[in-house]
Backbone as a printed PyTorch tensor [residue, N CA C, xyz], in Angstrom:
tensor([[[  5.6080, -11.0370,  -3.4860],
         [  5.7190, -12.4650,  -3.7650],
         [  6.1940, -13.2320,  -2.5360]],

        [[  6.9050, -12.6660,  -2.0090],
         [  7.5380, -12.8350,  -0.9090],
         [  6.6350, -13.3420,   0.3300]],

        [[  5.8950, -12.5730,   0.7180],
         [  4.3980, -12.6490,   1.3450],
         [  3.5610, -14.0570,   0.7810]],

        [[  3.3570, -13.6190,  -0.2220],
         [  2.6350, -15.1580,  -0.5720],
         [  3.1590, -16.5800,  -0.7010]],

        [[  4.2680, -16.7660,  -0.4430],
         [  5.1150, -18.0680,  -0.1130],
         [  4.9750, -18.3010,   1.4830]],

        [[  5.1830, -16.9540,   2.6430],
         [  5.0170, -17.1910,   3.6400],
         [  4.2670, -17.6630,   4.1040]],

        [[  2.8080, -16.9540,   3.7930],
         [  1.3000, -17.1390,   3.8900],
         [  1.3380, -18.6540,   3.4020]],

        [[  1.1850, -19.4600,   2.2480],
         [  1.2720, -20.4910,   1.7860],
         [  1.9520, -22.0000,   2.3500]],

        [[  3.2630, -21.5110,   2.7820],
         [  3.5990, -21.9720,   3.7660],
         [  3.3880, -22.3140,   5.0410]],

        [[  2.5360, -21.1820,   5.6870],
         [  2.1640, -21.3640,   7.2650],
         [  0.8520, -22.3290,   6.7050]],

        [[ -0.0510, -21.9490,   5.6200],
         [ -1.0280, -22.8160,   5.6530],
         [ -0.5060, -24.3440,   5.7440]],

        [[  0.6630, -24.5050,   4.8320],
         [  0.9310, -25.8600,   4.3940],
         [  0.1730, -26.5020,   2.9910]],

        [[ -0.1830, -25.0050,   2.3760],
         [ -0.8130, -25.5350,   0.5900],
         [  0.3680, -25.6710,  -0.2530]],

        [[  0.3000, -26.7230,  -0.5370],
         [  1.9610, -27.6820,  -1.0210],
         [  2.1620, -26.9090,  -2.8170]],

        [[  0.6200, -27.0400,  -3.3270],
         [  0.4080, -26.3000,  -4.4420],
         [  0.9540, -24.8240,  -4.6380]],

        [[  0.3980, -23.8490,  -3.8240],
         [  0.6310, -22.6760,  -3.3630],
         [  1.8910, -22.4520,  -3.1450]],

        [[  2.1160, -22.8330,  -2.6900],
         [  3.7550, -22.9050,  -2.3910],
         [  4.2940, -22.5980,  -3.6590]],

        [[  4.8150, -24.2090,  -4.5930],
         [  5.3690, -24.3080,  -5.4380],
         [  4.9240, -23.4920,  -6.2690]],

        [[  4.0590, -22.7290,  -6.8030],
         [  3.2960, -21.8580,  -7.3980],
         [  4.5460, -20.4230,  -7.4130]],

        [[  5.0700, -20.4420,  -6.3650],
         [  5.6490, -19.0440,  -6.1700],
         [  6.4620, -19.1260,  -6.8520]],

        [[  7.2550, -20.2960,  -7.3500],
         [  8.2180, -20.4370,  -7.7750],
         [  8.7250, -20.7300,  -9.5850]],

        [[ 10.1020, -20.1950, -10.0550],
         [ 10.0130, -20.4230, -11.4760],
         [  9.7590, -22.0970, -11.5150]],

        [[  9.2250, -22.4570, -12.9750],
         [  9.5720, -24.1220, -13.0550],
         [ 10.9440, -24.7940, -12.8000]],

        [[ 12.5170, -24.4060, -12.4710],
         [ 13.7960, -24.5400, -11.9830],
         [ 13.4700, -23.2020, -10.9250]],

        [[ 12.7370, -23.3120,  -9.9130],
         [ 13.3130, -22.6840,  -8.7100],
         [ 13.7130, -23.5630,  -7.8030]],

        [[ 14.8400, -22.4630,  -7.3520],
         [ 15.9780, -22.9800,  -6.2880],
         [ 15.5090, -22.8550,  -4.6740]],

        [[ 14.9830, -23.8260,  -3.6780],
         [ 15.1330, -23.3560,  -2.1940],
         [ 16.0570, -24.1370,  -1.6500]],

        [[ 17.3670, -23.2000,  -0.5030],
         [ 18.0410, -23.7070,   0.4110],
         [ 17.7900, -23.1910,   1.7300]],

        [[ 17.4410, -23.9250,   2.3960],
         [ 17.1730, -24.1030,   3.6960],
         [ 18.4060, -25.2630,   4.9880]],

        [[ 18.1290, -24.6140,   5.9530],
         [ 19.1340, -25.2410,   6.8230],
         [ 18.7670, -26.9620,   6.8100]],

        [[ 17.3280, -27.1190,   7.3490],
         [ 17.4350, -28.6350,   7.2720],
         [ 17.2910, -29.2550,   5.8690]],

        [[ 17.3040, -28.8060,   4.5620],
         [ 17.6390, -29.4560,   3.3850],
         [ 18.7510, -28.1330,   2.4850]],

        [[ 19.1350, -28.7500,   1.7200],
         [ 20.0420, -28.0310,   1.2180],
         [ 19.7630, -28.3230,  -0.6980]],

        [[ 19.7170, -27.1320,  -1.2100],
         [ 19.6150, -26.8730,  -2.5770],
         [ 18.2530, -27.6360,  -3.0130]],

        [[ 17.2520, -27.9820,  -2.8940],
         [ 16.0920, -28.1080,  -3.3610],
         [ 15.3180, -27.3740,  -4.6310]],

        [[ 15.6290, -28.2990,  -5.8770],
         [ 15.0010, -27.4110,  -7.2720],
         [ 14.3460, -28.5750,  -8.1470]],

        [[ 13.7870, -27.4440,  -8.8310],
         [ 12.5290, -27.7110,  -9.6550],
         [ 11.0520, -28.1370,  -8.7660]],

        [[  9.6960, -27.6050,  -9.3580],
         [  8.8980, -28.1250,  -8.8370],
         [  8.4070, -29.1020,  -8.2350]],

        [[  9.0700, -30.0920,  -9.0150],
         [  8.5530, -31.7320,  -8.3550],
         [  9.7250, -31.4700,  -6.7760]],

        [[ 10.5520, -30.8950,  -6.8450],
         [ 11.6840, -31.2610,  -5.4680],
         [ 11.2380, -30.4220,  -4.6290]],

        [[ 10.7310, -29.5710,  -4.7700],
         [  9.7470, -28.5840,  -3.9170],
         [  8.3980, -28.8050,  -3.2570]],

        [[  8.0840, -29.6070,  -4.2530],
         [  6.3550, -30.4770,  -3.8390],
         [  6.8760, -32.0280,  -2.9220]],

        [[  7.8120, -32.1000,  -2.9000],
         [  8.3230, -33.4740,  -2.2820],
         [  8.9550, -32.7050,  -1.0760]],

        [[  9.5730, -31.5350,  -1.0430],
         [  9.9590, -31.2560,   0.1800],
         [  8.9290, -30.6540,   1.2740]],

        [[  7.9610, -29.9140,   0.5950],
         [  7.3030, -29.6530,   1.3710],
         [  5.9450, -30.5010,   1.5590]],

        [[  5.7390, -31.2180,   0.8880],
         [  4.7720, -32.4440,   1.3990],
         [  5.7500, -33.2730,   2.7610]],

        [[  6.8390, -33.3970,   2.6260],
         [  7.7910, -33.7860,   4.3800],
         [  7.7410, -32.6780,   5.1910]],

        [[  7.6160, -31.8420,   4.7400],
         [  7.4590, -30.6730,   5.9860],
         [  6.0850, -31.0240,   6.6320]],

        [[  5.1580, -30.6110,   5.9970],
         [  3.7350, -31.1800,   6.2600],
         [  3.4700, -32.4130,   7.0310]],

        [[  4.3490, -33.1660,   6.9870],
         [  3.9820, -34.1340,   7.7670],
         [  4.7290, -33.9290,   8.9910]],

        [[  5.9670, -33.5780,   9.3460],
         [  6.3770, -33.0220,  10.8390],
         [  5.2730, -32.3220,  11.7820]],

        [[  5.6320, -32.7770,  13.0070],
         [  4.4970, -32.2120,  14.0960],
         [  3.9670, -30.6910,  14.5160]],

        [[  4.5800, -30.4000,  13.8490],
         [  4.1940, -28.8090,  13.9490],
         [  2.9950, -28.7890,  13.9800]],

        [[  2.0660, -27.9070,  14.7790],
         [  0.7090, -27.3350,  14.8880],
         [  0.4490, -26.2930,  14.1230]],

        [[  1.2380, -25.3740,  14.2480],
         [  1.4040, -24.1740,  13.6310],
         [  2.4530, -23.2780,  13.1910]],

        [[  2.2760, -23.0250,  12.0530],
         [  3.7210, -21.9950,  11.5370],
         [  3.1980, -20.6720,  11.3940]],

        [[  4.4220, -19.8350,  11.9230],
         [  3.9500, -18.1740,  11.8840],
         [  5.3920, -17.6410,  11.1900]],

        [[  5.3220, -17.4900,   9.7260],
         [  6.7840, -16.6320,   8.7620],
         [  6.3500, -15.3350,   8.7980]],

        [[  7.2490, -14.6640,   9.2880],
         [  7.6270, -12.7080,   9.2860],
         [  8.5370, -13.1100,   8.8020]],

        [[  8.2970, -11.6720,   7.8260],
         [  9.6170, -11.2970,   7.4260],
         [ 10.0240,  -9.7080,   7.5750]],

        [[ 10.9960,  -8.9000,   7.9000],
         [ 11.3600,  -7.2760,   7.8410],
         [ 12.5260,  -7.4850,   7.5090]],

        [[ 12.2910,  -6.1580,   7.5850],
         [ 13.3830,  -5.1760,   6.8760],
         [ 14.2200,  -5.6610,   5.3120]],

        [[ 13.2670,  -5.0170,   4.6520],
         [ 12.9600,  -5.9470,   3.2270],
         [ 14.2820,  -4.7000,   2.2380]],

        [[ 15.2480,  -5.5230,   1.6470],
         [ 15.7200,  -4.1980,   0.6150],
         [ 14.9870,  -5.2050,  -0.2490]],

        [[ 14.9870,  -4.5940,  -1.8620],
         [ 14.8000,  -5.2820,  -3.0380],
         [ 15.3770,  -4.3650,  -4.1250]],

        [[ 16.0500,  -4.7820,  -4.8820],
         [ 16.5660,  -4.1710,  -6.1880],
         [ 16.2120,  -4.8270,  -7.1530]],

        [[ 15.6490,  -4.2180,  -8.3860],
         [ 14.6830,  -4.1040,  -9.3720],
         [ 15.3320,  -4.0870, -10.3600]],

        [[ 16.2060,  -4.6820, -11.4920],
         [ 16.5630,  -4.4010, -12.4340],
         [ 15.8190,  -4.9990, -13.7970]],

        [[ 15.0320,  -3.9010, -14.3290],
         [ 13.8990,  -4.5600, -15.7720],
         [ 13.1680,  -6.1090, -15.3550]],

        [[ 13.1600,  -7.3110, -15.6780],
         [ 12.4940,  -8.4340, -14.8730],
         [ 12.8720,  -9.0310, -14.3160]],

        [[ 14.3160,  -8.9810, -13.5150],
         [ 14.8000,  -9.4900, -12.6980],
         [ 15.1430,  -9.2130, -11.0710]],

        [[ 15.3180,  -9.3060, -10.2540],
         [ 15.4300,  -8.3520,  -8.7400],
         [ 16.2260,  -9.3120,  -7.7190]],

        [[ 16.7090,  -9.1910,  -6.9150],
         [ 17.3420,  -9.5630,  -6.1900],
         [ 16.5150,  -8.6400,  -4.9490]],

        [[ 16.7830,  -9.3710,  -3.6790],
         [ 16.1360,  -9.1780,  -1.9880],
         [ 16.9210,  -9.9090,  -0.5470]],

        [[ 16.8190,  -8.8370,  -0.0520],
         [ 17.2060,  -9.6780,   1.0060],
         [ 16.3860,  -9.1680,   2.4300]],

        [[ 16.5040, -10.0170,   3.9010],
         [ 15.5640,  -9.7590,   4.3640],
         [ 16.0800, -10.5410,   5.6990]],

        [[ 15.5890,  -9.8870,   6.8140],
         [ 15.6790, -11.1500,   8.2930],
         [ 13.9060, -11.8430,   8.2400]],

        [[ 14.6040, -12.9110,   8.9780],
         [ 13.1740, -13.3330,   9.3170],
         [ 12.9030, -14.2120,  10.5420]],

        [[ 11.6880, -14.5450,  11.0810],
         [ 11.0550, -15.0950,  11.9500],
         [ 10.3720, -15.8000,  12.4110]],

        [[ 10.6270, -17.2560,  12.3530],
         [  9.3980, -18.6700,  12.0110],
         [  9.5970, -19.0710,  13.6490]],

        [[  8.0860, -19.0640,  13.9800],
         [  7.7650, -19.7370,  15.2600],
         [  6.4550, -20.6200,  14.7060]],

        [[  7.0700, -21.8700,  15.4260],
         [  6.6030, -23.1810,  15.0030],
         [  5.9540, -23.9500,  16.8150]],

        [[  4.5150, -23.9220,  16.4890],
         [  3.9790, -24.5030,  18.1540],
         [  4.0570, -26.2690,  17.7790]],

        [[  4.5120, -26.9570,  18.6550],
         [  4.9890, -28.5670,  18.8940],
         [  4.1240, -28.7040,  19.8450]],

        [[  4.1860, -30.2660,  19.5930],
         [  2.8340, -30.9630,  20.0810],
         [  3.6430, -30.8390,  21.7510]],

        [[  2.6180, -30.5720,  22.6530],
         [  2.8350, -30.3460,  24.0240],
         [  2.4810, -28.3270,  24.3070]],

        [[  2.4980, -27.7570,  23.3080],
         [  2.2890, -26.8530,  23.4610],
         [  3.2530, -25.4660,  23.5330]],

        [[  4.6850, -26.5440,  23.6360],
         [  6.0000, -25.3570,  23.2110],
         [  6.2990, -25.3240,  22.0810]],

        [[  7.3690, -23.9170,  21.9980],
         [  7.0280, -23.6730,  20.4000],
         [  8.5520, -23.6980,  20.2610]],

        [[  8.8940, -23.4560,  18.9930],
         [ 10.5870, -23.0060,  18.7280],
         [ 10.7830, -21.9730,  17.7510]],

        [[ 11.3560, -21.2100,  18.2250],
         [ 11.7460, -20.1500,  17.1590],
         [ 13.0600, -20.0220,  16.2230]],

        [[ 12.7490, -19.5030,  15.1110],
         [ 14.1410, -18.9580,  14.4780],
         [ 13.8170, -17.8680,  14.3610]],

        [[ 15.2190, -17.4930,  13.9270],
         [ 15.4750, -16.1240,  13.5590],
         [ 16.5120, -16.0880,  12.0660]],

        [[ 16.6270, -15.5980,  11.0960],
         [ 17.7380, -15.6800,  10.4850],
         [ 18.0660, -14.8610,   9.1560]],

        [[ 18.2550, -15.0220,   8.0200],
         [ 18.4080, -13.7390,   7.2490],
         [ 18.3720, -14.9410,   5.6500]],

        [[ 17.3710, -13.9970,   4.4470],
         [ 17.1560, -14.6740,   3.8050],
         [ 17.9460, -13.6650,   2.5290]],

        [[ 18.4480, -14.5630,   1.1200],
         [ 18.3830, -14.1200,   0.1020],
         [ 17.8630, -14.5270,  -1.2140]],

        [[ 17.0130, -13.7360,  -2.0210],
         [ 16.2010, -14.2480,  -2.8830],
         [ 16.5410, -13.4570,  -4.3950]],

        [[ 16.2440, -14.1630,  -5.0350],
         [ 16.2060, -13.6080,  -6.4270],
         [ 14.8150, -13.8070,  -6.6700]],

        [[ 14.3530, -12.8870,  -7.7600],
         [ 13.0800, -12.8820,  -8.7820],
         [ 13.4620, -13.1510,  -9.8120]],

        [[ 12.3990, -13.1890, -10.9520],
         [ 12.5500, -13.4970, -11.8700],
         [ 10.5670, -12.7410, -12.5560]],

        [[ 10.3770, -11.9150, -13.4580],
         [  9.1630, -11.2700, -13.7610],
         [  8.9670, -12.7450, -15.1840]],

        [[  7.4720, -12.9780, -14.5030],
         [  7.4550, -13.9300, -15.7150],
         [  5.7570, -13.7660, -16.5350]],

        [[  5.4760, -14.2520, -16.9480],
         [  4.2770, -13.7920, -17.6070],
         [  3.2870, -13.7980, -16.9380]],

        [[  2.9290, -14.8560, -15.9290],
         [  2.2050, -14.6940, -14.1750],
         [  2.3720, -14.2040, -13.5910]],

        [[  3.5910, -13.2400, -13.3820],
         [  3.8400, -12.4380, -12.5080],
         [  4.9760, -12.5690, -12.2230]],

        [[  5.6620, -12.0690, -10.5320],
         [  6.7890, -12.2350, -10.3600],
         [  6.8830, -13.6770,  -9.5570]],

        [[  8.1390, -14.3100, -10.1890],
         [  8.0830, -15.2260,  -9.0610],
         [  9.4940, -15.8940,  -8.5930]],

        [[  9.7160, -16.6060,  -7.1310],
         [ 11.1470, -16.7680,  -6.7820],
         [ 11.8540, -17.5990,  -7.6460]],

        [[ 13.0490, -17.1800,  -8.1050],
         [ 13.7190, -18.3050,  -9.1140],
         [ 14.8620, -18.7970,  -7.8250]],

        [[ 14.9250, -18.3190,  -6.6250],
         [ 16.1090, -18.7930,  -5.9880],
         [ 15.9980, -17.8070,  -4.4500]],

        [[ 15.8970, -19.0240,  -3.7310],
         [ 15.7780, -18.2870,  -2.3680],
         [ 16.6150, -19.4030,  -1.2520]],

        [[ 17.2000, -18.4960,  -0.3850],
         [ 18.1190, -19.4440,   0.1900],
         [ 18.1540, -18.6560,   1.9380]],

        [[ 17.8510, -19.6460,   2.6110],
         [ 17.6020, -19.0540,   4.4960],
         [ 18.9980, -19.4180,   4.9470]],

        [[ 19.1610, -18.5160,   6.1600],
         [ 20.7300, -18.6010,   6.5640],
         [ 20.2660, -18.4640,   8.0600]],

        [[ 20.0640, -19.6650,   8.8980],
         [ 19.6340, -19.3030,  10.1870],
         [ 20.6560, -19.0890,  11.4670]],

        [[ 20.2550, -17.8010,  11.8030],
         [ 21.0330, -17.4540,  13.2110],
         [ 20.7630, -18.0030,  14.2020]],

        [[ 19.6250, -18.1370,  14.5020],
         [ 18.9480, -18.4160,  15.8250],
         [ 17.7380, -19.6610,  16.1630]],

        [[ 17.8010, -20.3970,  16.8220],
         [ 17.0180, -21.4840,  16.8500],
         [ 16.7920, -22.1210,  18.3970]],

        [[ 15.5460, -21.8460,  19.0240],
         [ 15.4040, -22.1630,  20.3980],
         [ 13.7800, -22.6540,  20.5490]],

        [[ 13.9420, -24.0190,  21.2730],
         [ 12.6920, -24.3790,  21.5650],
         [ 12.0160, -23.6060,  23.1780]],

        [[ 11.4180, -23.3730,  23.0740],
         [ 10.8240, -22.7080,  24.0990],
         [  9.5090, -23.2780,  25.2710]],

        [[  9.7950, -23.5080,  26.5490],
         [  8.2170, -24.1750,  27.1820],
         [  7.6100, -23.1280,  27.2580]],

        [[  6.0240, -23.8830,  27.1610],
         [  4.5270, -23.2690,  27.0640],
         [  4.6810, -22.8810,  28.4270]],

        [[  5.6930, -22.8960,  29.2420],
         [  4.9060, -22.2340,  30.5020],
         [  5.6540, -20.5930,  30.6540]],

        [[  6.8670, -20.7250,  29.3600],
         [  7.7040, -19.6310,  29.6730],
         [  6.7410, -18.5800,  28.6440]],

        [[  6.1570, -19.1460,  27.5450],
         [  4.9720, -18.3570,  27.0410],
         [  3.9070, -17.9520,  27.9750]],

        [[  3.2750, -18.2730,  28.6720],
         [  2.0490, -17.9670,  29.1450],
         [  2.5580, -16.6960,  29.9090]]])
Protein backbone atom coordinates (compact mmCIF):
# COMPACT_ATOMS: atom_id res chain seq x y z
CA UNK A 1 0.00 0.00 0.00
CA UNK A 2 2.75 1.82 0.86
CA UNK A 3 4.16 1.76 -2.74
CA UNK A 4 1.04 2.88 -4.19
CA UNK A 5 0.74 6.25 -2.35
CA UNK A 6 4.40 6.84 -3.40
CA UNK A 7 3.87 6.01 -6.99
CA UNK A 8 0.60 8.23 -6.85
CA UNK A 9 2.21 10.84 -5.40
CA UNK A 10 5.25 11.26 -7.68
CA UNK A 11 2.55 11.22 -10.44
CA UNK A 12 0.57 13.94 -8.62
CA UNK A 13 -3.02 11.82 -9.14
CA UNK A 14 -4.76 13.80 -6.33
CA UNK A 15 -7.53 10.92 -6.64
CA UNK A 16 -5.00 8.12 -6.27
CA UNK A 17 -3.59 9.42 -3.61
CA UNK A 18 -6.53 9.93 -1.39
CA UNK A 19 -7.66 6.51 -2.48
CA UNK A 20 -4.91 5.00 -0.23
CA UNK A 21 -6.37 6.25 2.49
CA UNK A 22 -9.26 5.28 5.25
CA UNK A 23 -12.30 7.91 4.81
CA UNK A 24 -10.65 9.68 8.46
CA UNK A 25 -7.08 9.12 7.30
CA UNK A 26 -4.51 10.91 9.10
CA UNK A 27 -1.23 12.58 7.08
CA UNK A 28 1.53 14.54 9.05
CA UNK A 29 4.08 15.92 7.23
CA UNK A 30 6.77 18.56 8.05
CA UNK A 31 5.39 21.38 5.87
CA UNK A 32 1.65 20.72 7.07
CA UNK A 33 0.84 19.20 10.15
CA UNK A 34 -2.11 16.64 10.98
CA UNK A 35 -4.06 16.63 7.70
CA UNK A 36 -7.45 14.29 7.88
CA UNK A 37 -10.19 13.10 6.17
CA UNK A 38 -10.40 12.92 2.44
CA UNK A 39 -11.57 16.26 1.51
CA UNK A 40 -8.17 17.64 3.71
CA UNK A 41 -6.07 15.36 1.78
CA UNK A 42 -7.51 16.29 -1.71
CA UNK A 43 -6.99 20.03 -0.68
CA UNK A 44 -3.54 19.34 0.46
CA UNK A 45 -2.37 17.72 -2.19
CA UNK A 46 -4.04 19.64 -4.97
CA UNK A 47 -1.35 22.66 -3.13
CA UNK A 48 1.31 20.39 -3.50
CA UNK A 49 0.56 20.07 -7.18
CA UNK A 50 0.70 23.34 -7.76
CA UNK A 51 4.38 24.05 -6.22
CA UNK A 52 7.21 24.09 -8.83
CA UNK A 53 8.44 20.91 -8.64
CA UNK A 54 9.17 19.12 -12.02
CA UNK A 55 9.53 15.98 -10.59
CA UNK A 56 9.08 13.79 -7.51
CA UNK A 57 11.05 10.54 -6.90
CA UNK A 58 9.53 8.66 -3.11
CA UNK A 59 11.82 5.53 -1.96
CA UNK A 60 11.19 4.03 0.65
CA UNK A 61 13.61 0.99 2.71
CA UNK A 62 14.06 -0.78 5.18
CA UNK A 63 10.43 -1.55 5.72
CA UNK A 64 9.43 -3.44 9.31
CA UNK A 65 5.56 -4.05 9.34
CA UNK A 66 3.61 -5.80 12.07
CA UNK A 67 0.44 -7.49 11.20
CA UNK A 68 -2.00 -7.92 13.82
CA UNK A 69 -5.57 -9.65 12.23
CA UNK A 70 -6.70 -6.16 10.13
CA UNK A 71 -4.74 -3.86 11.56
CA UNK A 72 -0.63 -3.26 11.18
CA UNK A 73 1.51 -0.78 12.10
CA UNK A 74 5.13 0.16 9.81
CA UNK A 75 7.78 1.97 9.90
CA UNK A 76 10.37 2.91 7.37
CA UNK A 77 13.28 5.65 6.18
CA UNK A 78 12.74 7.40 3.22
CA UNK A 79 13.88 9.47 0.23
CA UNK A 80 12.09 12.31 -1.83
CA UNK A 81 14.16 14.09 -4.44
CA UNK A 82 12.25 16.82 -5.92
CA UNK A 83 13.92 18.56 -9.49
CA UNK A 84 13.08 22.72 -9.27
CA UNK A 85 12.67 24.81 -11.96
CA UNK A 86 16.41 25.72 -13.01
CA UNK A 87 17.27 22.25 -12.91
CA UNK A 88 18.45 21.69 -9.12
CA UNK A 89 16.89 19.37 -7.13
CA UNK A 90 16.44 18.98 -3.18
CA UNK A 91 16.50 16.11 -1.26
CA UNK A 92 15.13 14.60 1.93
CA UNK A 93 15.79 12.03 3.83
CA UNK A 94 13.74 11.02 6.92
CA UNK A 95 11.84 8.23 8.73
CA UNK A 96 8.14 7.49 8.41
CA UNK A 97 5.36 5.90 10.70
CA UNK A 98 2.22 4.39 9.47
CA UNK A 99 -0.64 2.50 10.57
CA UNK A 100 -3.07 0.24 8.37
CA UNK A 101 -6.16 -0.49 8.67
CA UNK A 102 -7.60 -3.99 6.29
CA UNK A 103 -10.80 -2.73 4.88
CA UNK A 104 -13.08 -4.30 2.42
CA UNK A 105 -10.86 -2.70 -0.65
CA UNK A 106 -8.10 -3.72 0.72
CA UNK A 107 -5.50 -2.41 2.93
CA UNK A 108 -5.34 1.06 3.40
CA UNK A 109 -3.34 4.01 5.46
CA UNK A 110 -5.51 5.13 8.37
CA UNK A 111 -2.46 7.29 9.68
CA UNK A 112 0.88 8.11 8.39
CA UNK A 113 3.14 10.65 9.74
CA UNK A 114 7.00 11.78 8.06
CA UNK A 115 9.67 12.88 10.50
CA UNK A 116 12.35 14.60 8.33
CA UNK A 117 16.09 14.40 9.03
CA UNK A 118 17.55 15.74 6.18
CA UNK A 119 16.76 18.43 3.66
CA UNK A 120 19.27 19.98 1.02
CA UNK A 121 18.81 21.77 -2.17
CA UNK A 122 21.36 20.77 -4.46
CA UNK A 123 22.92 22.62 -8.00
CA UNK A 124 22.42 20.90 -11.35
CA UNK A 125 25.97 21.34 -11.84
CA UNK A 126 26.92 19.35 -8.61
CA UNK A 127 24.56 16.59 -10.29
CA UNK A 128 25.97 16.33 -13.62
Amino acid sequence: MKHEYCYATDDLDVDRIVATFTPDGVLDVPIHEHIEGHDGLAAYFEWFAEREYQTRAHNVFNHVIDVDRDTATGEWYYMVLYTLPGRNAETSHGHDDVEFVRTDDGWKLSSTSARRRITREVSADAIE
